[in-house]
C-alpha positions in Angstrom: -0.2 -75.0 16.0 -1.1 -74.1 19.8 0.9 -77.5 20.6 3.9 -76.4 18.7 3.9 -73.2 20.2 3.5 -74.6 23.8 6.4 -77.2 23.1 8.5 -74.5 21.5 8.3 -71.7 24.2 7.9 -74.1 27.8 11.6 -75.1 27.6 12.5 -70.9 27.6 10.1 -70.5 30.6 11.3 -73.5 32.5 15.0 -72.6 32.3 14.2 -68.5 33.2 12.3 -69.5 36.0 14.9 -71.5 37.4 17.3 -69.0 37.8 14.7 -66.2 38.7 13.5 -68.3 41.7 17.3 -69.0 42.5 17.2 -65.2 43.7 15.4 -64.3 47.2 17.2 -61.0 48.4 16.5 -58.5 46.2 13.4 -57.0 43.9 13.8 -57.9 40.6 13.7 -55.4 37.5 10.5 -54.5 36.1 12.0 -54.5 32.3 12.6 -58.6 31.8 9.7 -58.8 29.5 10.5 -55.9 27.5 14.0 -57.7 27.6 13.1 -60.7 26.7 10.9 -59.2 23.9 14.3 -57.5 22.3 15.7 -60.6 22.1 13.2 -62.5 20.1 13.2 -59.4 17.8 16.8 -59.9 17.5 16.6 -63.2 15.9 15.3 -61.6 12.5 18.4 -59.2 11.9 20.4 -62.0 13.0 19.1 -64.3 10.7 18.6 -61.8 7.8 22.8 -61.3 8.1 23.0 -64.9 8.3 21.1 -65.4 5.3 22.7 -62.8 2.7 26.0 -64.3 3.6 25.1 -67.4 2.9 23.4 -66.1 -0.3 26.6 -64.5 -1.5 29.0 -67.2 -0.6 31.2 -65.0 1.7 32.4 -67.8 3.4 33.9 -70.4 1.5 34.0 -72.8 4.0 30.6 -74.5 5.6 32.4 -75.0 8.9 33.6 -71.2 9.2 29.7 -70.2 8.5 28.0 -72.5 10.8 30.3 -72.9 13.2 32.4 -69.8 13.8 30.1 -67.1 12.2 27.0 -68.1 13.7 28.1 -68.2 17.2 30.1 -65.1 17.1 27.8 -63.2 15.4 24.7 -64.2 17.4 26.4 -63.2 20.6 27.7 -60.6 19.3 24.3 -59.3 18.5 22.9 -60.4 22.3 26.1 -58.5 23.8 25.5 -55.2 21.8 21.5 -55.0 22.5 22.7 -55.7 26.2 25.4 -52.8 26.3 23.6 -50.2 24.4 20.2 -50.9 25.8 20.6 -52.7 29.2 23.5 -52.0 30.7 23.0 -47.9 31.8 19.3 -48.8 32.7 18.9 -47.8 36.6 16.8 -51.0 37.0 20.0 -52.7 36.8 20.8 -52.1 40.1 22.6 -55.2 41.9 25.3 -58.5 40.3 22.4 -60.5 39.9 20.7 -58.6 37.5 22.9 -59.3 35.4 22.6 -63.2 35.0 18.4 -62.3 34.6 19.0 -59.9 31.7 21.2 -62.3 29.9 19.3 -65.3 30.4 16.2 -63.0 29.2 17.7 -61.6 26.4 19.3 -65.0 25.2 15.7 -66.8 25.9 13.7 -64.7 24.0 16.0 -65.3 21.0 16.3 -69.3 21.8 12.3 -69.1 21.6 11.5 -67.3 18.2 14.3 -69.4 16.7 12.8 -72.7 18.4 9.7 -72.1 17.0 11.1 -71.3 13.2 12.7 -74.7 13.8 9.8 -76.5 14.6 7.5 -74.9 12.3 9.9 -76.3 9.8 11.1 -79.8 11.2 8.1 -81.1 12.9 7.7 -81.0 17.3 9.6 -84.5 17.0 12.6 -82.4 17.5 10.8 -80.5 20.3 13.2 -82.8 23.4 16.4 -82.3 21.5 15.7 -78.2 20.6 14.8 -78.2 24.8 18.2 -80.2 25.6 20.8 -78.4 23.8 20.2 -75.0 21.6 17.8 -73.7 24.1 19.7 -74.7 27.1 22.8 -74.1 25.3 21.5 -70.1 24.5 20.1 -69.7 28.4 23.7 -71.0 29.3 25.6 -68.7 27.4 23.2 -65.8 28.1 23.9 -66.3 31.9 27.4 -66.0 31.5 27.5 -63.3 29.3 25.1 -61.3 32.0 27.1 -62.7 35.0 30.2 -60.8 33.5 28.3 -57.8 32.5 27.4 -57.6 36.0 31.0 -57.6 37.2 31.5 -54.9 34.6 28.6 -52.6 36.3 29.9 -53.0 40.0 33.5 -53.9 40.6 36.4 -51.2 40.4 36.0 -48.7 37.2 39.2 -49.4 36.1 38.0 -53.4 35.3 34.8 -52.4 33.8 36.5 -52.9 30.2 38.3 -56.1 30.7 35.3 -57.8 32.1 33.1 -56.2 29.4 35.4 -57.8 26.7 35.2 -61.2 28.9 31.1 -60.8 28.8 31.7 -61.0 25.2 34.6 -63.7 24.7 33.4 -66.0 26.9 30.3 -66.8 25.7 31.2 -66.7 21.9 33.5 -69.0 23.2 31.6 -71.3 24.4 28.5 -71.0 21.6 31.7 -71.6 18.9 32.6 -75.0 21.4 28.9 -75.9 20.7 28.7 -75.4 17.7 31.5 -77.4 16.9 30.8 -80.5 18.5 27.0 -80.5 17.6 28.6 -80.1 13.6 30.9 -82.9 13.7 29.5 -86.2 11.7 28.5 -89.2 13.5 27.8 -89.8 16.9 28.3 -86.3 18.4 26.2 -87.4 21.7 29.5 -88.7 23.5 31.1 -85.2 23.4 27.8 -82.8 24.0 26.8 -84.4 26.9 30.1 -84.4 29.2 30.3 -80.4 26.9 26.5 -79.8 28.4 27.4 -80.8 32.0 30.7 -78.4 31.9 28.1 -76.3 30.3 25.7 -76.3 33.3 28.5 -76.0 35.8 30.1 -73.0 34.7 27.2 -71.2 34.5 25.6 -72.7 37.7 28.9 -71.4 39.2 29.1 -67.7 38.0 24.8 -67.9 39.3 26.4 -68.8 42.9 29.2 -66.0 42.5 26.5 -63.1 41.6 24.4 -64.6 44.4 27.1 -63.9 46.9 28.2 -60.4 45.7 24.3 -59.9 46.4 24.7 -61.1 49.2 27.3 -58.9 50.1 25.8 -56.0 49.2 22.7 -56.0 51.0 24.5 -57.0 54.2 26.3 -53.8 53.7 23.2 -51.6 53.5 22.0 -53.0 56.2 24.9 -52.2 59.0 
């Protein structure tokens, strides 16, 4: 069990450290645990809906369920819990923050779901979980927080448009996943090149909230 465990959560802690260490200018926010916590407490409601659907047959189609419910629905969830709860908090105080609070909130659900998955299917599938769904969920977490973080600190009147985007774009990309990790056969030769788009948007919008940092504390200190 304490193997499983280890296997299940490292990958989560390897990818938020990475982009926590990526940021040197400013003090981070206190509340990442506690964040991090609401989001593996939001993989129970998520899978509870999940699971009565499936129950009742809503959707009659297995590739509307698994591939277009689940990912709008479980970023849906993440958005929401990042709005109501995150979003106002004064600890949120700089463009950065934002790429921290969604990879936290999207980690701590990527772990508790890990683990369900590999109490059930055995650590063999500990690499692949590690490669794509857990990556896959930091990925979209860090886009989702890099546009809430535009939301918070450009011009008032954008603050909707990009708070719609911080919900779109990640759905997007989770239903993209989804998709191509669904389709029968050998998926591998469409994940990877998806995986290494994958990477480089997100590494891109980290850059981009690194620089508005940037920008801002040279302005405090003129």
């Amino acid at each position: 069990m304490i193997i499983l465990l280890t296997v299940a959560i490292a990958p989560a802690l390897a990818l938020f450290s990475f982009f926590y260490l990526r940021n040197q200018l400013a003090t981070e926010p206190k509340n990442l645990l506690q964040t991090f916590i609401f989001g593996a407490a939001l993989t129970f409601p998520i899978l509870f809906v999940q699971y009565v659907l499936k129950e009742e047959h809503i959707f009659s189609s297995p590739i509307i369920q698994d591939v277009f419910f689940t990912g709008t629905i479980e970023e849906l969830f993440k958005w929401l819990l990042l709005f109501l709860i995150i979003y106002a908090n004064v600890q949120f105080d700089d463009p950065y923050d934002g790429i921290l609070y969604g990879a936290a909130i999207s980690l701590g659900f990527a772990t508790v779901e890990n683990i369900l998955y590999l109490l059930s299917y055995g650590v063999n599938e500990a690499l692949f979980r590690a490669l794509l769904p857990v990556s896959g969920h930091a990925l979209f977490g860090v886009v989702m927080g890099y546009y809430f973080g535009r939301a918070k600190f450009s011009v008032k009147s954008k603050e909707k448009q990009w708070l719609a985007i911080a919900l779109f774009a990640p759905i997007s990309l989770h239903i993209g996943f989804n998709l191509i990790v669904g389709l029968p056969g050998k998926y591998t030769y469409m994940i990877i090149p998806f995986m290494i788009f994958l990477w480089w948007f997100a590494l891109r919008k980290v850059k981009r909230a690194y620089e508005q940092l940037l920008q801002i504390v040279q302005g405090k200190e003129r």
